[in-house]
C-alpha positions as CSV (number, residue, x, y, z in Angstrom):
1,X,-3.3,26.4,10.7
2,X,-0.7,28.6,8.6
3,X,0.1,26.4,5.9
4,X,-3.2,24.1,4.9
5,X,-6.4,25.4,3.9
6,X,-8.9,23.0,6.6
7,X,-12.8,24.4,6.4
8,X,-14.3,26.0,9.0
9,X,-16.2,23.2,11.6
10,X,-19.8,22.4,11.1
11,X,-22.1,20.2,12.5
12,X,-22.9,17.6,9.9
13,X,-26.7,17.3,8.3
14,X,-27.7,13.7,9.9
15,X,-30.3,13.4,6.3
16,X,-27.2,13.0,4.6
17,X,-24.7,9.7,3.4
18,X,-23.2,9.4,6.8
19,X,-19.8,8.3,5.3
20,X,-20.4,11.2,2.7
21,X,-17.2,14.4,2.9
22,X,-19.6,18.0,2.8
23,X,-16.0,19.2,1.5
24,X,-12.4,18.0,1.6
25,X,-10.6,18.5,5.1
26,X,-7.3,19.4,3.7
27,X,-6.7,21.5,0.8
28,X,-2.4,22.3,0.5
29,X,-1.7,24.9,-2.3
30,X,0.7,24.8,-4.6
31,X,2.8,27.0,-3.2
32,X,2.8,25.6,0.2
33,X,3.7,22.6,-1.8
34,X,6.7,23.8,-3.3
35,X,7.7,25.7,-0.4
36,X,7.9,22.9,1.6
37,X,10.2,20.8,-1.5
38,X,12.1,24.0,-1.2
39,X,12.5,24.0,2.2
40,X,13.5,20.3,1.9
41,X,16.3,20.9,-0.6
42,X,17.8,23.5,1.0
43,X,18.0,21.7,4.3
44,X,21.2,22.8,6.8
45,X,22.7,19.7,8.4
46,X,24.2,19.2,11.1
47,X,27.9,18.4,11.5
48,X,28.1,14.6,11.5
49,X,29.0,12.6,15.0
50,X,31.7,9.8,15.0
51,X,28.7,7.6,15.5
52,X,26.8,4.2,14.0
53,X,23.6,4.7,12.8
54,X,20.8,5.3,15.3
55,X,23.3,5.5,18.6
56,X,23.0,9.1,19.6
57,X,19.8,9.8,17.5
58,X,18.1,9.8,14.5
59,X,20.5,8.0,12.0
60,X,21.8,10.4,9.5
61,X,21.9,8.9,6.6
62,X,18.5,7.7,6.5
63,X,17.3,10.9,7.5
64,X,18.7,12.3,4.7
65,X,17.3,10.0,2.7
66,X,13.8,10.1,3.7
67,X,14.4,14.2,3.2
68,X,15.2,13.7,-0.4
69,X,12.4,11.1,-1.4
70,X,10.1,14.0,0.4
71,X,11.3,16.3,-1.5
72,X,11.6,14.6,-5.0
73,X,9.6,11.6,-5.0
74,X,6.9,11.5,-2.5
75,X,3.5,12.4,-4.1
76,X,1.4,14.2,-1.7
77,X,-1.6,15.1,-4.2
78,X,-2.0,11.3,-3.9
79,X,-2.1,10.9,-0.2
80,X,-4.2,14.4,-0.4
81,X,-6.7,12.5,-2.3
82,X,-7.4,9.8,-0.2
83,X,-7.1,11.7,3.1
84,X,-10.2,13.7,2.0
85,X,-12.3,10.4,0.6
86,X,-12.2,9.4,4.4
87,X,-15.2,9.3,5.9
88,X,-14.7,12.5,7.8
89,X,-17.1,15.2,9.6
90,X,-16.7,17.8,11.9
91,X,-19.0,18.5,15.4
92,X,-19.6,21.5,17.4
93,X,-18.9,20.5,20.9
94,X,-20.7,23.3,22.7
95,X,-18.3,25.6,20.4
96,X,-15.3,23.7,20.6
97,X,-15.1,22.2,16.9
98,X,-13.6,18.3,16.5
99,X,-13.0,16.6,13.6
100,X,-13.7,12.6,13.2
101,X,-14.2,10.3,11.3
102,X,-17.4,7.4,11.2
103,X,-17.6,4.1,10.0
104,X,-20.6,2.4,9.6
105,X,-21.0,-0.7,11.1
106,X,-22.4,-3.5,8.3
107,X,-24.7,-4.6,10.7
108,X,-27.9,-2.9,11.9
109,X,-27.7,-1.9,16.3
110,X,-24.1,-2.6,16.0
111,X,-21.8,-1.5,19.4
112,X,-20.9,2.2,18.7
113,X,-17.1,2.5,19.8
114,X,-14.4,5.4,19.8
115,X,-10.9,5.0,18.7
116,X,-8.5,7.8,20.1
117,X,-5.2,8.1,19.1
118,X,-1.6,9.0,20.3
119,X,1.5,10.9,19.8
120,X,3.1,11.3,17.6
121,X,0.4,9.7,15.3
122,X,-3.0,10.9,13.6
123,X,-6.1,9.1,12.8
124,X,-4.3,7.8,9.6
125,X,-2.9,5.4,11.8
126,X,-6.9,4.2,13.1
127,X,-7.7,3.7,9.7
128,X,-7.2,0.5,9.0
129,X,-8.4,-0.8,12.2
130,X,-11.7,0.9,11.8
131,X,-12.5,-0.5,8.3
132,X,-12.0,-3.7,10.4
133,X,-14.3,-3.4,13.2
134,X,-16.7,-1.7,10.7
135,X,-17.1,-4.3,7.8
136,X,-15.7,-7.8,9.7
137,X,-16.9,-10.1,7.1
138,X,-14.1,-8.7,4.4
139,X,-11.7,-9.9,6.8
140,X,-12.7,-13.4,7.2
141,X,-14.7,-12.1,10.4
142,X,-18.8,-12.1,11.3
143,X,-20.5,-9.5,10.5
144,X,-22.2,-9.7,13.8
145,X,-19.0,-8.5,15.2
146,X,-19.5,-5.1,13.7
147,X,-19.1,-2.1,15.5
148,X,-20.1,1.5,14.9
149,X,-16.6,3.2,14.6
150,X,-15.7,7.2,15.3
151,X,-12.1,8.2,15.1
152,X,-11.7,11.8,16.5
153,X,-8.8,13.5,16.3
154,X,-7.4,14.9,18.8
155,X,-7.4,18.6,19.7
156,X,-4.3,20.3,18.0
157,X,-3.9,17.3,15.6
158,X,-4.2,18.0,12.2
159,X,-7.8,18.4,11.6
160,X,-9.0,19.3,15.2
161,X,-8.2,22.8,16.3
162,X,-6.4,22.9,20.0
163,X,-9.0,23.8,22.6
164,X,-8.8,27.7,23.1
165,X,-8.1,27.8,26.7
166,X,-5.1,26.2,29.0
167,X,-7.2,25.4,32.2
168,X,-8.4,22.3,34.1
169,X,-12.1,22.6,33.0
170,X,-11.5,21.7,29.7
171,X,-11.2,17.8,29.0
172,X,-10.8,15.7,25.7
173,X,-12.5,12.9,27.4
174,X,-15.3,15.1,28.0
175,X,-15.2,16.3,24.3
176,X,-15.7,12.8,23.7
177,X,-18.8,11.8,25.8
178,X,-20.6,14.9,24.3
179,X,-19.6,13.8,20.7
180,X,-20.4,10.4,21.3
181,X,-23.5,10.8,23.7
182,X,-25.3,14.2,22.9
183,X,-24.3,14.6,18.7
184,X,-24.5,11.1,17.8
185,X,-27.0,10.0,19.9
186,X,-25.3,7.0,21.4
187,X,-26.9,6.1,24.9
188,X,-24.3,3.2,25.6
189,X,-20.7,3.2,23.9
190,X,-17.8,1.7,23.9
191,X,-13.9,3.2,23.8
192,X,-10.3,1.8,22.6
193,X,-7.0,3.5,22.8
194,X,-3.3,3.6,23.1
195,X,-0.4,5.8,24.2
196,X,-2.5,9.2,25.1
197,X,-5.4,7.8,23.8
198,X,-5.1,5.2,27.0
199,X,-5.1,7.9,29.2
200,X,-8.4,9.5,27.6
201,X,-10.3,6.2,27.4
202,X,-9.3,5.3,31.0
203,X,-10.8,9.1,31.9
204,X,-13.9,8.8,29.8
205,X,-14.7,5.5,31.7
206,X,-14.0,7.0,35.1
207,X,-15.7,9.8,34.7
208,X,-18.9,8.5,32.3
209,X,-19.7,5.0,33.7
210,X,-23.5,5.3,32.6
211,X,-22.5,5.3,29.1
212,X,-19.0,3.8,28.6
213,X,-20.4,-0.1,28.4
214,X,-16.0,-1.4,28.1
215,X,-12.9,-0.4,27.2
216,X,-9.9,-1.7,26.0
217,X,-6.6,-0.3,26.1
218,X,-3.2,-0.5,25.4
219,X,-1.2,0.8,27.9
220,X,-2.6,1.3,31.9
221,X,-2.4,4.1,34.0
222,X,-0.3,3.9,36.9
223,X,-2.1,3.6,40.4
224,X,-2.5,6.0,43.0
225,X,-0.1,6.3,45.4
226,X,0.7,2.6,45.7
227,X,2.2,1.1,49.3
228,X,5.6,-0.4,47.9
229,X,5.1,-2.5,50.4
230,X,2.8,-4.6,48.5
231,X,4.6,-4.6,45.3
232,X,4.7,-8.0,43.7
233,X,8.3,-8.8,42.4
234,X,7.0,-8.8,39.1
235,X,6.1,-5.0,40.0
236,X,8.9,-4.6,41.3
237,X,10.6,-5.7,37.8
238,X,8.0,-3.5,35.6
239,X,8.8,-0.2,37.9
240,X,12.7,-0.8,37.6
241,X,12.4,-1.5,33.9
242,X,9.7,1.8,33.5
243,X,12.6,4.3,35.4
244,X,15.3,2.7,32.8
245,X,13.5,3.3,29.9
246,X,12.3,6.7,31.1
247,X,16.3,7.4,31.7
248,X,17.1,6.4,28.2
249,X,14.3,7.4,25.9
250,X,12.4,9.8,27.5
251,X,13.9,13.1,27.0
252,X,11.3,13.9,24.2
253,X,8.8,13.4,27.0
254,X,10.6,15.5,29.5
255,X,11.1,18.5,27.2
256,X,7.4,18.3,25.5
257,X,5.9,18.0,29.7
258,X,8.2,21.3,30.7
259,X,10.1,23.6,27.6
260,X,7.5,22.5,24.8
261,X,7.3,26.3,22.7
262,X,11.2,26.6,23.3
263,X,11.4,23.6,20.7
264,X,8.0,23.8,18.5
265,X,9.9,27.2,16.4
266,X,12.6,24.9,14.8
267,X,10.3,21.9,14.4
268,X,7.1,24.2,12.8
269,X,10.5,25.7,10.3
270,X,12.2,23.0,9.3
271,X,10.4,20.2,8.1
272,X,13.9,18.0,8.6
273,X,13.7,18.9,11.5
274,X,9.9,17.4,12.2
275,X,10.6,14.6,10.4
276,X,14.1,13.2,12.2
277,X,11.9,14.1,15.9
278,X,9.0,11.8,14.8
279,X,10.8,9.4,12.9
280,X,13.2,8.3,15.5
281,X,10.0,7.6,17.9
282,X,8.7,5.0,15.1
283,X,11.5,3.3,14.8
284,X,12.3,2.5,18.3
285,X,8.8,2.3,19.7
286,X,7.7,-0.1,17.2
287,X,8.3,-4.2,16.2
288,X,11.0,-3.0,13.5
289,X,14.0,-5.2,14.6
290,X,15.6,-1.8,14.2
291,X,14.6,-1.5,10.8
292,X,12.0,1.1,9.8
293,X,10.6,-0.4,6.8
294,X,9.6,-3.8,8.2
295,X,6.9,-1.9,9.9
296,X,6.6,1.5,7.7
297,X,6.4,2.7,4.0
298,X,8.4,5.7,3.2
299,X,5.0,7.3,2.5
300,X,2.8,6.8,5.2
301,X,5.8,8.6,7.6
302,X,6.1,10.9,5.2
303,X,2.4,11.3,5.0
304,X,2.1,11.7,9.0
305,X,5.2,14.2,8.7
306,X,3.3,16.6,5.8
307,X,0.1,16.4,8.3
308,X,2.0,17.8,11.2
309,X,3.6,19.6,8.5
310,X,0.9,21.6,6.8
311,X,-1.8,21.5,9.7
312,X,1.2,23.6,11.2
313,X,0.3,21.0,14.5
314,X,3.1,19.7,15.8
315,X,3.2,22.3,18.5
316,X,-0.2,21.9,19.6
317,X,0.4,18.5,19.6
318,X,3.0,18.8,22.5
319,X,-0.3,20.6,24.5
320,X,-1.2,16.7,26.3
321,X,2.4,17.1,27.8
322,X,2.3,19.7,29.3
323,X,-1.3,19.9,30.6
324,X,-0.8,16.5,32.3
325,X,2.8,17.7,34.0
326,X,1.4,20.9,35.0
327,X,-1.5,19.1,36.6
328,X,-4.1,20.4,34.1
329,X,-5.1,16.8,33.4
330,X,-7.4,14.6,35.5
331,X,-5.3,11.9,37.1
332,X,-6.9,8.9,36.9
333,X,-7.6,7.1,40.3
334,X,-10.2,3.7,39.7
335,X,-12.1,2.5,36.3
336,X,-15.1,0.6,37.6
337,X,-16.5,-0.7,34.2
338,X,-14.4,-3.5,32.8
339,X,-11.6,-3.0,31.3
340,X,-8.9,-5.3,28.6
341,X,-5.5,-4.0,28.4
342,X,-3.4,-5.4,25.3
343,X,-0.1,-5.7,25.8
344,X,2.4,-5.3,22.5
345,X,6.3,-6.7,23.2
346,X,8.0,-3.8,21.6
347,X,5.5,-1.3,23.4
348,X,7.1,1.4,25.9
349,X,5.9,-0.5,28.6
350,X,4.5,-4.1,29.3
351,X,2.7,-3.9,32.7
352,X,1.7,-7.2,34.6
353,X,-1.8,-7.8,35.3
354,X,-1.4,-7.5,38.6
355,X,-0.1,-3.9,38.4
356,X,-3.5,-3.1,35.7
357,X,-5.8,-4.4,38.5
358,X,-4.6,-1.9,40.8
359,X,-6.4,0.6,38.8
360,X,-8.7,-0.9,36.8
361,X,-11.3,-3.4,36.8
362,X,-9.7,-5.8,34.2
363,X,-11.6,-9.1,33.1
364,X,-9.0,-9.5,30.0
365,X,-5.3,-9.1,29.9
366,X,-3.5,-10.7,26.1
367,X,-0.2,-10.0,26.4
368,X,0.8,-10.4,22.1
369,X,3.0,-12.1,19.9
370,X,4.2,-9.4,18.2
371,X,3.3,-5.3,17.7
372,X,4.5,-2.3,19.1
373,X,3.5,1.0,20.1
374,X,1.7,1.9,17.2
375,X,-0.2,-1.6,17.5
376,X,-2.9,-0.6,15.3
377,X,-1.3,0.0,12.1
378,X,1.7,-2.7,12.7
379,X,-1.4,-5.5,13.8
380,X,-4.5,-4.7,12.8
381,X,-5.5,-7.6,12.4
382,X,-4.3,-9.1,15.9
383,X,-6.1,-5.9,17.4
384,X,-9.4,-6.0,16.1
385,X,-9.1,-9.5,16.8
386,X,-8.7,-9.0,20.4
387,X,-11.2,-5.7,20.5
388,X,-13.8,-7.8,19.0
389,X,-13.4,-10.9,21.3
390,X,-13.6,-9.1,24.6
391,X,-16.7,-7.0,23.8
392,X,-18.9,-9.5,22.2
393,X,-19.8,-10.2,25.4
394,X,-20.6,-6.3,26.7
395,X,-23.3,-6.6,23.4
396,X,-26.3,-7.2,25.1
397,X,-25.7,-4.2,27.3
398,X,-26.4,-2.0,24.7
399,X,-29.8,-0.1,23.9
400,X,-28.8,2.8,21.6
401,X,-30.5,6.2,22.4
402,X,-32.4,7.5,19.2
403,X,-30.6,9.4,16.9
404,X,-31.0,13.5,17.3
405,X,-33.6,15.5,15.1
């Protein structure tokens, strides 16, 4: 990681505080600092398009704006601060080193569960969703509802190194069964996620059913080889609206699945750069009405951007792409334990139930009132909600394995 100083992986000493930092996870010097302001104010742009606003692209004008408060205004050493009072550790998975965070549950034999996150986000966005699964009661809740919480991150983001080798064998949802099962002890677990954090959970369930006791999701994998002939019209509908938006918006996907290192040069040089590739996917994959600010503060893109930014990630973070185009991903095929899918109105995709069941065994399907993609930091509150009502009934399934010596 060439620009951020990020300590070496260690397993963490189970006598200590749990929720206690060994050492902060990020550490930016001050002349990383001012090289990236530098960078910033001496930005090259691009010869401006007879266009409005976000037609073609990211809108100019507020990129430039965004650039300048980065440059001038922003105040990382803040966001530093409170990055590294996160309840962070970092496991050794069989020499493969992951960062994640915990959360302690306010209640005693509470339901472990594991958050995973998507692109182009980092566990900054699980944040505030965790504190609400963790500690219920501050949000009007019952403390009863409590879970356990761990928010990995995933390999090549930020604060997890990529996994050292491009082959099939290696697999983030196994990564996660060994955290969650062998380091932390947890016999019976649950799992959440979104975007390629869907993927992940749906793969951990498939492949772990002994120890995944739910999960809940927010987007579904598609089913295996389905006979069109059996499409539903409502299907029919989601497939035709799927190959639209894939025509429209999913070049980002197509050239992160094929050309991914012809692109990561100019985005790990110019942070401008970064930040107008991001920015463009929060604005048009979230509930913003086309406004950015309804749904983001300056800082926390800004913040997401430096992460990328100084972790020197945002090429790793194309890896999930790739592997899964290049068939280095499991596919998944059927998800036997039950299953709730969440489904946001501004999210990419809004699948019927019908088309979930194909693949999944689904016994809860909330289609929201509002949210988008990045559901967990736009609706916390309507997602924990929803997380906490479908697996208070998956409780009593738990016995939790005892904690490691």
């Amino acid at each position: 990681m060439p620009n951020a100083s990020v300590p070496n992986a260690a397993v963490p000493d189970p006598s200590t505080d749990p929720s206690a930092n060994p050492s902060p996870v990020i550490q930016v010097t001050d002349a990383d600092l001012d090289d990236l302001r530098a960078r910033l104010r001496a930005t090259r742009w691009p010869e401006p398009w007879p266009v409005d606003g976000w037609e073609a692209g990211t809108d100019a004008a507020e990129l430039r704006r965004l650039v300048t408060y980065w440059a001038t205004g922003y105040e990382w050493r803040t966001h530093e601060a409170a990055i590294n009072a996160l309840p962070s550790h970092f496991a050794d998975i069989d020499g493969t080193p992951v960062h994640y965070l915990r959360y302690e549950a306010e209640h005693p034999d509470a339901l472990p569960i594991v958050l995973t996150h998507g692109w182009p986000s980092t566990v900054l966005e699980l944040t505030g969703l965790a504190e609400r699964l963790a500690t219920p009661s501050r949000y009007g809740g019952d403390a009863e509802d409590a879970f356990t919480v761990i928010v990995p991150s995933l390999p090549g983001f930020a604060f997890s190194p990529q996994r050292p080798a491009l082959t099939k064998a290696e697999q983030t949802h196994d990564l996660w069964h060994r955290l969650m099962h062998d380091h932390l002890g947890f016999r019976r677990y649950a799992a959440h996620g979104g975007d390629l954090g869907a993927g992940i959970t749906s793969r951990l369930a498939e492949a772990h059913p002994e120890a995944v006791v739910a999960i809940h999701l927010l987007a579904a994998a598609a089913p295996a080889d389905p006979d069109p002939a059996s499409l539903t019209p409502e299907e029919t509908a989601h497939l035709a609206t799927a190959a639209s938006w894939q025509a429209e918006e999913g070049g980002y996907m197509h050239q992160q699945s094929t050309r991914p290192l012809t692109l990561a040069p100019a985005l790990s040089d110019s942070p401008a750069g970064l930040l107008s590739w991001i920015v463009e996917k929060y604005r048009a994959w979230s509930d913003s009405g086309g406004d950015l600010s309804t749904r983001f503060s300056d800082d926390f893109v800004l913040t997401q951007a430096s992460l990328y930014w100084f972790t020197g990630t945002i090429s790793t973070s194309f890896r999930p792409y790739y592997e899964y185009a290049h068939d280095l991903t499991r596919r998944v095929r059927r998800v036997d334990v039950p299953t709730a899918l969440a489904v946001f109105p501004a999210d990419l995709a809004q699948p019927p139930r019908s088309w979930a069941e194909r693949t999944y065994h689904l016994t809860r399907y909330t289609r929201m009132p509002r949210g988008g993609h990045f559901a967990a930091h736009e609706e916390p509150a309507l997602l924990a909600d929803d997380i906490t009502a479908f697996f208070r009934e998956h409780r009593s399934h738990l016995r939790r394995a005892p904690r490691p010596a």
